[in-house]
N, C-alpha and C positions, 0 to 999 in steps of 0.2 A: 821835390815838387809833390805836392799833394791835390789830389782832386777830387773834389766832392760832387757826386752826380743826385739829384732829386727826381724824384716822380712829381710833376706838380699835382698829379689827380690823388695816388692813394698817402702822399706825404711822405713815401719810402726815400730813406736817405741812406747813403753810402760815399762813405772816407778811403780813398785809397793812397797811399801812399809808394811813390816810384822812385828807386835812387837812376834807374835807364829804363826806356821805353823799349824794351827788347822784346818784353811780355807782353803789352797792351792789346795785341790782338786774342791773347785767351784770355785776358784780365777781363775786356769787355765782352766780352760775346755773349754772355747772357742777356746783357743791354740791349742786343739787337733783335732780338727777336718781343721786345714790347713797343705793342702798340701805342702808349700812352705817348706823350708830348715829356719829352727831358730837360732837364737843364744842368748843365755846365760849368762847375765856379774852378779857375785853378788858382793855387793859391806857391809862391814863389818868394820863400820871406830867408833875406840873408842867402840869395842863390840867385844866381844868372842863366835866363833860359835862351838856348841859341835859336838861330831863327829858323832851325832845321828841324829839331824837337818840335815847336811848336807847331810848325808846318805839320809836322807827323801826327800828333795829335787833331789838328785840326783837320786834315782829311782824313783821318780816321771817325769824328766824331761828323763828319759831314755824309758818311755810308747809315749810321744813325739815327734814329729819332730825336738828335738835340737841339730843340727849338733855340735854345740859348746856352752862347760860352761866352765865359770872361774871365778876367785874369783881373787876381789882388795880388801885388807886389811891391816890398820897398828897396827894390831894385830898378834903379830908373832905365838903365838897357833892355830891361827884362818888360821894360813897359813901353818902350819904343820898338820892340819889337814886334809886342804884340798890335800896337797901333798900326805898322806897316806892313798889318799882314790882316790889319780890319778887322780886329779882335778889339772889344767892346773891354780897354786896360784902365785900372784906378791906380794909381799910385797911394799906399797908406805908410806909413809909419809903422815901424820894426813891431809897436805895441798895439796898434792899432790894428793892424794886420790878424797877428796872434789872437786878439780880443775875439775880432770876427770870427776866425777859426774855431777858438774855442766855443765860443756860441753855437755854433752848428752843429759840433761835436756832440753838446748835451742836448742837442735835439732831437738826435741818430734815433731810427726805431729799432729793433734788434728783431722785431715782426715785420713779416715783409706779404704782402697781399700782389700776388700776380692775376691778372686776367687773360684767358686768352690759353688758347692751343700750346704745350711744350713740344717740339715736333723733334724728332731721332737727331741729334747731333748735339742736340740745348744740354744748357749746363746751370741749374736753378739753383742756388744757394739762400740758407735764411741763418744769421745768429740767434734767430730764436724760436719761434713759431713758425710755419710756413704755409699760406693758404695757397691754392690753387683755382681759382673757378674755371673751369676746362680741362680738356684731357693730355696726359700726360702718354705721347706715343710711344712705343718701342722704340729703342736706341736714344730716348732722352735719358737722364739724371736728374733727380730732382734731391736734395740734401737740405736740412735743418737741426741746429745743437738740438731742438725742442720738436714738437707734435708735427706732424705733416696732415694739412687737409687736402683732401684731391675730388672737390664738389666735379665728377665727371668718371671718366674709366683711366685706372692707372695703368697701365700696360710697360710702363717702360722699369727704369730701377729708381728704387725708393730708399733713402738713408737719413732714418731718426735718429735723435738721440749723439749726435755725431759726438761728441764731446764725452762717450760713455755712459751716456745716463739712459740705462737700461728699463727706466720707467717713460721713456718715450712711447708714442703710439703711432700708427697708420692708419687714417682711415679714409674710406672712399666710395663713391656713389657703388663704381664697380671694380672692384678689386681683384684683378686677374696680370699682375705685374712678372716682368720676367725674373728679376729678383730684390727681395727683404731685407734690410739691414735695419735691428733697431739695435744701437749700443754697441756691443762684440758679436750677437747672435745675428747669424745669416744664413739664408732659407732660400731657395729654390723655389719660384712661383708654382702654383698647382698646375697639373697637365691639363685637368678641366677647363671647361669658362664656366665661370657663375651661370647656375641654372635658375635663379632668381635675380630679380632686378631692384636690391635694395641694399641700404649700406651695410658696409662690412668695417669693421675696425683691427689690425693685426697687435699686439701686445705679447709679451715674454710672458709663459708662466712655465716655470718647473724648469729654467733655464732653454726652452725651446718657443721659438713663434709661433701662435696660434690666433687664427682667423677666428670672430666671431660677429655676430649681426651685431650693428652702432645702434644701441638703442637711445634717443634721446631722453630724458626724463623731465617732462614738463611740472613747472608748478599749479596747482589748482587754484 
């Protein structure tokens, strides 16, 4: 089973793939804490989903912001099932099926743009880029292969670069995070708080994290 969840606002898409729904409550929990409006496709190609999986999923995406679920499958139980459970089921063809999958697939962004408060328990992921408009609280996570933006105060733990690449960056309206991770190097927030109220960007040099003011550099 594969499920493809959407942002319809910032076009954020995400493929995930389940062989059991064992994990689905940490799979999604990022999901739940965005306010946007979601949507829902699963997709069931050469596989039978019983009506108790589906169930599972579907009260689970019903705790959710997922405006819309539906089911592609060319599995005709897997599509009567989901009709008797008032799940919005197509029936496609083995290639037809696939076709659609794959189109989505090359649509995926690997930038993911959150809005909105990360509050202690969230668990934020980006494959590539990761914006933030709001603050990220103590006891959240916030993780991207690439740059992390945090337009707000980071307070909680921050991991660039996740994939190793120590030329990742941090930066943030107010950067006072319990702790840094960019690449392998990891740092212990400062005891201080920012005695200035302007961005700060964290980056590797000399093999150690070092805070400095985010200067932007405008063109003339």
């Amino acid at each position: 089973m594969k499920i493809v969840i959407q942002n319809l606002r910032s076009k954020y898409q995400e493929i995930i793939f389940f062989e059991n729904l064992e994990n689905i409550d940490e799979t999604f929990k990022k999901f739940s804490s965005m306010k946007e409006s979601l949507e829902a496709k699963i997709f069931a190609i050469n596989e039978s989903i019983s009506s108790d999986q589906l169930l599972k999923v579907k009260n689970y995406f019903d705790k959710i912001n997922i405006c819309s679920l539906c089911i592609y499958s060319n599995n005709r139980e897997t599509i009567l099932t989901g009709k008797s459970l008032k799940i919005d089921s197509t029936f496609l063809k083995e290639k037809e099926a696939k076709h659609k999958l794959n189109f989505l697939d090359l649509k995926k962004k690997d930038d993911f743009l959150y809005e909105g408060t990360v509050r202690s328990g969230d668990r934020i992921s980006s494959n590539g880029n990761l914006c933030i408009i709001g603050d990220v609280n103590p006891g959240a996570i916030v993780s991207a292969k690439k740059n992390i933006y945090v337009w707000g105060k980071l307070l909680g733990i921050a991991f660039a670069g996740r994939d190793g690449n120590n030329n990742a960056s941090i930066a943030s309206l107010y950067l006072n995070p319990l702790q840094l991770r960019i690449g392998d190097i990891v740092a212990i927030g400062p005891k201080d708080k920012p005695k200035n109220y302007y961005p700060e960007i964290a980056v590797i040099i000399k093999q150690s994290i070092i805070i400095n003011p985010y200067i932007i550099e405008t063109k003339n």
